[in-house]
C-alpha positions in Angstrom: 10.4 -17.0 12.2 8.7 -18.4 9.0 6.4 -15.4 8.5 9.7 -13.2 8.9 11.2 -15.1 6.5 8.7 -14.5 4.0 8.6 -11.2 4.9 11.7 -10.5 3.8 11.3 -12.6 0.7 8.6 -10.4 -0.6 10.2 -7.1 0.5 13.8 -8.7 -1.4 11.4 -9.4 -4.8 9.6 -5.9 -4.4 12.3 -4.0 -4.0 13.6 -5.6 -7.2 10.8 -4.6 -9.3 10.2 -1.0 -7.6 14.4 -0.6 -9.0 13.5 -1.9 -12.5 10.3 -0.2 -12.8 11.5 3.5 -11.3 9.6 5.3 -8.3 6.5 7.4 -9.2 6.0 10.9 -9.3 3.0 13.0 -8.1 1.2 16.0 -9.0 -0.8 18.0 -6.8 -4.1 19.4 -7.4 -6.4 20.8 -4.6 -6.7 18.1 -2.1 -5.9 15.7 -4.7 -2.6 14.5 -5.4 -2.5 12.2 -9.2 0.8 9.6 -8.6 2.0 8.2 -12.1 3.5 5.4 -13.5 2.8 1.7 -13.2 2.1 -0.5 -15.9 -1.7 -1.5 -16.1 -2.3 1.2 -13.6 -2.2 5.1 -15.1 -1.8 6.6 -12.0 -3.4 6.6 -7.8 -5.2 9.3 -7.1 -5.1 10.3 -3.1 -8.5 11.8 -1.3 -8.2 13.5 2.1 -11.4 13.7 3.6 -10.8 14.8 7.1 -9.3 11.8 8.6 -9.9 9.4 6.1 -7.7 8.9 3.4 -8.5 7.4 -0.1 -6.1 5.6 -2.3 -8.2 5.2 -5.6 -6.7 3.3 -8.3 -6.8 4.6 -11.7 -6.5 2.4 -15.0 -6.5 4.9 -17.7 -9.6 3.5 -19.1 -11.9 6.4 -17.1 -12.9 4.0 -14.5 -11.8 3.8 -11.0 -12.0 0.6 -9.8 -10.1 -0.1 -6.4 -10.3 2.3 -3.5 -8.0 1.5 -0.1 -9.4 3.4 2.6 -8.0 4.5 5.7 -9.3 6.3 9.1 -8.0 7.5 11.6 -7.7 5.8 15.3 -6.1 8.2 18.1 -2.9 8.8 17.1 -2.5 6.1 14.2 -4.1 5.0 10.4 -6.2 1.6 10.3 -7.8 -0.1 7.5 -10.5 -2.9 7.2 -8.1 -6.0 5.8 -9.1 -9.6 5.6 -12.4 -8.3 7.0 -10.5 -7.0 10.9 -8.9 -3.8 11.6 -5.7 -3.4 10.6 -2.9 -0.3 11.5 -1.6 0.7 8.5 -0.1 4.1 9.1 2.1 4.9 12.4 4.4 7.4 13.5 5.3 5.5 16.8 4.9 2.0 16.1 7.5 -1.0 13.8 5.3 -3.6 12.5 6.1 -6.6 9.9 3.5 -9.2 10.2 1.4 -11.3 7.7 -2.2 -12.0 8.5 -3.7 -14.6 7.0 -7.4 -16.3 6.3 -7.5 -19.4 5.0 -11.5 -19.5 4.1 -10.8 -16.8 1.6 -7.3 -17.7 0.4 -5.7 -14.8 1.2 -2.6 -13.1 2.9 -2.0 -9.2 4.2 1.8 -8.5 4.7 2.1 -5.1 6.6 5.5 -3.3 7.7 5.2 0.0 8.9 9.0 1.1 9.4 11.3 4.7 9.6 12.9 5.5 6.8 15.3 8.7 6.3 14.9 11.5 8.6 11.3 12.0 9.2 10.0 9.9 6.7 8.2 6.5 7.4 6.8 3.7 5.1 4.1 1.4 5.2 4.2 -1.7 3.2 0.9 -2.6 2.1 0.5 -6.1 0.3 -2.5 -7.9 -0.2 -2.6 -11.5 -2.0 -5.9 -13.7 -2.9 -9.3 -12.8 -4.9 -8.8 -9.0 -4.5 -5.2 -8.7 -4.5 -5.5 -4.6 -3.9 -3.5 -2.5 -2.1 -0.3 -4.0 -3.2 1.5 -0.6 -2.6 4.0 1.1 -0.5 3.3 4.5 0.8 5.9 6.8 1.9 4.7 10.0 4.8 5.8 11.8 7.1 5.2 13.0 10.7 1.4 14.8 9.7 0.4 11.7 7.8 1.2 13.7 4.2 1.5 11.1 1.6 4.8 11.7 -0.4 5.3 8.8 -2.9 3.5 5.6 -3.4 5.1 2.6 -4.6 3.2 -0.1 -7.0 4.0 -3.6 -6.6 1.4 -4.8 -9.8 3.8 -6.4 -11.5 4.0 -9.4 -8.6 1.2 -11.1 -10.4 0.6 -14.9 -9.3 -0.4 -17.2 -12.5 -2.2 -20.6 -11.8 -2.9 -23.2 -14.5 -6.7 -23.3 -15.4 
């Protein structure tokens, strides 16, 4: 019931700062698609390569530094998360869970829900030393990536 809890604490605060800070808009070019807008973050660009799919962040400063990579299992998306296989894409499964490892500090929160229609979300939120993806990515049905949230601005500060 905790995790739940929290769940919903951090969805409640995103959802928050995805209103203040607008939803992002893509542009499509070849099988690339460019999404704008996040401040510290210029845009995401998104890689198909048969059935992987590459989220590469993009800083404005002509470096690319954080890639979230995703392959395809049967009929669903995984990722490698806290160093295990996580799903991160489904069209048949709910999921709201938070995985955590305490030798590394860190946290993943994953929900994986419908939306409108055909449209689903997945949630994405990682916390600790590499604090990337911290994104929500909308899709529908054939896995097509139609908007991507960014959740930057949750930033955790620590005195030194």
């Amino acid at each position: 019931m905790e995790r739940k809890g929290l769940i919903k604490i951090l969805m409640a605060i995103t959802t928050i700062v995805v209103v203040l800070v607008s939803f992002m808009r893509y542009m499509e070019k070849g099988d690339e698609l460019k999404f704008h807008f996040s401040p510290g973050i210029k845009s995401y660009i998104l890689k198909r390569q048969g059935d992987t799919l590459k989220v590469i962040e993009n800083n404005g400063e002509q470096t690319r530094n954080s890639v979230f990579v995703m392959y395809r299992k049967g009929n669903d998306f995984y990722s490698l998360l806290l160093g295990r296989e996580r799903l991160v894409l489904s069209n048949r499964l709910t999921l709201d869970t938070i995985y955590k490892n305490s030798l590394v500090g860190a946290e993943v929160a994953l929900a994986v829900k419908q939306e409108k229609d055909s449209l689903r979300s997945a949630f994405i939120f990682v916390s600790g030393e590499c604090n990337f993806p911290r994104i929500k990515l909308f899709y529908d049905k054939e896995y097509n990536i139609k908007k991507i949230q960014s959740y930057e601005l949750l930033l955790n500060y620590a005195p030194d």
